[in-house]
N, C-alpha and C positions, 0 to 999 in steps of 0.2 A: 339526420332524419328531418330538421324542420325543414333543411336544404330543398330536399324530394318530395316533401309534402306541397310548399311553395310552388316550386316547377309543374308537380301535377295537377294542383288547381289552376296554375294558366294554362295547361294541357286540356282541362274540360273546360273552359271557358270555350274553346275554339271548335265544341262537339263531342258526338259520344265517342270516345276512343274505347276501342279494348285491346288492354297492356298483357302480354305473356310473364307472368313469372316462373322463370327458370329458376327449379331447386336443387342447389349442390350440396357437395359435405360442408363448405364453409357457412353456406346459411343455412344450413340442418344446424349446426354447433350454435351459432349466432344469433339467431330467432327460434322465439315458439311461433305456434300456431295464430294464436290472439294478435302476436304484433304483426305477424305476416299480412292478418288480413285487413288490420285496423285503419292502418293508410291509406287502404281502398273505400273502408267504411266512409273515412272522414271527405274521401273528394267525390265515393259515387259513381268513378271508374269500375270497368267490368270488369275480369282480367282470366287468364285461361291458366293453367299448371301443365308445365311440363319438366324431366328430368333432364340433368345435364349428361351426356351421354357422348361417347370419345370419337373423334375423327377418323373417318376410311383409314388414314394414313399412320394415326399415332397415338397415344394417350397423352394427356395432358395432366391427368392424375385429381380432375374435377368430376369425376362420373360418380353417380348418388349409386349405391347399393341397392336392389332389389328389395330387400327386405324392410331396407329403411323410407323408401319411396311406396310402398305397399302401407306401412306403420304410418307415414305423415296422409298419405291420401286418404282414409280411414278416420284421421284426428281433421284433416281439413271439410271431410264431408259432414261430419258430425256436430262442428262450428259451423259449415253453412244452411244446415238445417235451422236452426236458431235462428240464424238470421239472412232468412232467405229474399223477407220485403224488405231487406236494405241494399243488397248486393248480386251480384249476377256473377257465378265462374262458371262459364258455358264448359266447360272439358268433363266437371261433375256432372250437369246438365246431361252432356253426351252417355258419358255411362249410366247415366239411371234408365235415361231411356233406351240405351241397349241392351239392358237387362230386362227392361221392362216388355219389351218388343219383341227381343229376340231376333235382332238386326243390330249389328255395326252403325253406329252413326257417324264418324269419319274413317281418311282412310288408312289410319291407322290399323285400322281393327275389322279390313273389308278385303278382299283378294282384289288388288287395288291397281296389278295390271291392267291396262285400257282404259283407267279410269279419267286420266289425263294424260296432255302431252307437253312438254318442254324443250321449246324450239332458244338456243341459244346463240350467244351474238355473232356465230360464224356460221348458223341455220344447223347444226346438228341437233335431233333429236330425241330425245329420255322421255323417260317414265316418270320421272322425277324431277322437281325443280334439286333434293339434294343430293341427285348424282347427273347434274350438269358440270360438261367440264371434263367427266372420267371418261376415257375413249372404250373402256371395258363395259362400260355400260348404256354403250351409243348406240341406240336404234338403227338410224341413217341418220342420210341428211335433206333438206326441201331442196337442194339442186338437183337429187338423183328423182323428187316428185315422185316419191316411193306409196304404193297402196299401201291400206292397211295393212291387206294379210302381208304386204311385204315384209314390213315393219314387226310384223306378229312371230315371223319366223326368224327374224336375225337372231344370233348368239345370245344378246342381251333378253333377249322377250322369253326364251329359252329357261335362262334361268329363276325367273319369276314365276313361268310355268311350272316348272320343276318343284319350285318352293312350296306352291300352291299344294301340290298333289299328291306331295310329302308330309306338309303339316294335316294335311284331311287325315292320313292315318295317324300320324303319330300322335296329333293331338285326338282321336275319336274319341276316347273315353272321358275326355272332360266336360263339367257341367257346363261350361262357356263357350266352348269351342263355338257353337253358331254366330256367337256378338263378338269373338274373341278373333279368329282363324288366325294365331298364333304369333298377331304383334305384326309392326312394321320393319319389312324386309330391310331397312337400311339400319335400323338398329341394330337387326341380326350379323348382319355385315362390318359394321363398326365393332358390334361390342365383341365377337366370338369368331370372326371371319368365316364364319361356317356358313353357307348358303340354303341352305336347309333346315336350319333347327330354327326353334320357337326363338322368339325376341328375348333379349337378358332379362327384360322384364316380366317375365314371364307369371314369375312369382308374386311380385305389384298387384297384376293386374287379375290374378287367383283369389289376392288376399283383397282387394275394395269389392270386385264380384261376387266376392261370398256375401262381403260386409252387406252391401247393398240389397243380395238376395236374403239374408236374414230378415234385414228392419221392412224389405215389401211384405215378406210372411206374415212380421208381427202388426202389421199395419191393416191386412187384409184380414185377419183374426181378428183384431179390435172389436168390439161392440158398436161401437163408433160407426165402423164402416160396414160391417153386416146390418146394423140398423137401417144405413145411406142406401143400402142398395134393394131392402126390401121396401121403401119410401119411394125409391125413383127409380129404380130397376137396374142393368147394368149400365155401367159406364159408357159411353158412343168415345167416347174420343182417349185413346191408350187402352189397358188393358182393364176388360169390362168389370174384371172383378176387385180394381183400383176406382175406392168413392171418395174417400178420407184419408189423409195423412201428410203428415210434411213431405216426408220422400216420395209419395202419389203427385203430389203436385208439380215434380220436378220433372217426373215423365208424362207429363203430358205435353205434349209437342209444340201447341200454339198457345200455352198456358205458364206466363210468367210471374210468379209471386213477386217479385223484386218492381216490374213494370206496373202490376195492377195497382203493387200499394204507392208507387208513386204517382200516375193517374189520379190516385184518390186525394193525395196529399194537396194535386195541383188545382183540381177540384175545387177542394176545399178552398184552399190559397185566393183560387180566383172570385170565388162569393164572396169572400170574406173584405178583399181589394176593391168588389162591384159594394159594397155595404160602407165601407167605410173614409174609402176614396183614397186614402190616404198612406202610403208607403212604409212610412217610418211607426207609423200607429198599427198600422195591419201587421207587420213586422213582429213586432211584441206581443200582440195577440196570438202571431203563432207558435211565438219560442212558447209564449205560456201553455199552452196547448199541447204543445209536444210534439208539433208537425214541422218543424224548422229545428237545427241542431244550438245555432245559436241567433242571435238576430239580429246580425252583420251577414248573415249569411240566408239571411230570408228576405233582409231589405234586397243583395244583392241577383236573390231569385226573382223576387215580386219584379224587379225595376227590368230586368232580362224581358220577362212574360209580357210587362206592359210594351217591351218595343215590337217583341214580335206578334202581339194581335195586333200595335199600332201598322205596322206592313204590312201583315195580309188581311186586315179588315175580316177580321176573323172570328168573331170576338165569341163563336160559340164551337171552336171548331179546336177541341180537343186535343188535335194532330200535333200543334205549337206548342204542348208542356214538352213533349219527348223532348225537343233543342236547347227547352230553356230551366226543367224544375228540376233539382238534383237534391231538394230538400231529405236532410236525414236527421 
């Protein structure tokens, strides 16, 4: 652990990265929740959740259970509410706001033919960057300089179609089905070979869907937020009758907790460096404060910020904390 923690603070050193954690049985067994997220806490990296899910060709015997990927998304959304101005898991992000919207936000979760194309190192072309490679799922290729509709009507495009027009019925009667339209085809593929039915996960993404459509319910009931809206009317930006709430915040689209409060921290940070001059002094001011985690780690923020207003002569231009404050 100190290994990874080590390597990822020179990893933000070099910018904002955002890390995928992939969850299997063995880190379902091996970690909770808290320590899954804590190593992100402490470097400030963003990081996305997905399941480990088994190859076109074979199992490998690492693919998370439905039910148990449902059960951890659930316990991870409920940890990131708490602590949302510290940390950023866009994948959460995604689902609140597609529940909140009633739109798919990747395309995961979007009828995701023609959404892209992937031209591979011999010019053959997919739908998919992960079914490049399978000749069963080859579009063409750019020598044959094939049109869309060319491309629309091969075998492959066929069965995507197909997928589509199948899960409209078979999924109609679910609350989700509009954010949902029945998972990503290659999951379906991998996990059941079936080209037709809903993704294995089906049930995952039933059980954080509900999760999420309960806490909007009881968020938009609040007094809280019925007060917000009789104050300032509806909502303009996500869903109008979202004013208040931790999970409110998470769907609104160009509205980041995690970013705002660190702006603020840098804010702060940088008065308090224009006041006092002084690095090692401003430093301690703000462990005590509470806006730096430790103060080796606010000297090595303040010293970051002072290079990058020193280059771009900048010195009121806000833009420079995103590269340089990662204070938590």
């Amino acid at each position: 652990m100190a290994t990874l923690m080590s390597d990822m603070l020179r990893l933000r050193l070099w910018g904002n990265w955002a890390i995928i954690a992939l969850l299997n049985p063995l880190s379902m067994l091996s970690m909770m929740v808290t320590k899954d997220v804590k190593i992100f806490l402490e470097t400030g990296l963003h990081f996305s959740i997905h399941p480990s899910i088994p190859c076109l060709d074979n199992s490998a015997g690492f693919e998370l259970s439905s039910d148990r990927y449902g059960a951890r998304l659930c316990d991870m959304l409920d940890y990131y509410l708490r602590n949302r101005q510290k940390i950023k898991i866009s994948s959460l992000d995604q689902l609140c706001q597609a529940v909140a919207s009633g739109s798919g936000r990747v395309c995961t979760f979007q009828d995701c033919f023609g959404m892209f194309l992937v031209i591979d190192p011999v010019g053959d072309i997919y739908s998919c960057h992960r079914l490049a490679g399978r000749p069963e799922y080859r579009l063409g290729s750019i020598d044959d300089k094939p049109s869309l509709r060319r491309l629309s009507e091969s075998a492959a495009a066929q069965m995507f179609t197909r997928r589509e027009a199948t899960i409209s019925e078979t999924c109609r009667e679910c609350n989700h089905n509009a954010y949902c339209k029945g998972g990503c085809p290659y999951n379906t593929w991998a996990g059941n070979g079936d080209a037709t039915a809903p993704d294995p996960y089906c049930e995952a993404y039933r059980t954080v869907f509900d999760h999420i459509r309960q806490r909007l319910d009881e968020e938009m009931s609040s007094e809280e937020n019925i007060e917000a809206i009789a104050m300032k009317g509806l909502a303009e930006d996500g869903h109008p009758l979202m004013r208040i709430g931790p999970l409110t915040e998470l769907t609104r689209e160009h509205s980041r907790p995690f970013q705002t409060a660190r702006t603020a921290k840098a804010i702060v940070a940088a008065v308090e460096l224009a006041r006092h001059g002084d690095v090692p002094a401003t430093a301690l001011r703000l462990h005590s404060m509470g806006i730096s985690r430790t103060r080796e780690s606010g000297e090595a923020s303040l010293r970051g910020l002072m290079e990058q207003m020193h280059v771009s002569a900048a010195l009121n231009n806000i833009s420079v904390f995103d590269k340089t404050f990662f204070l938590s």
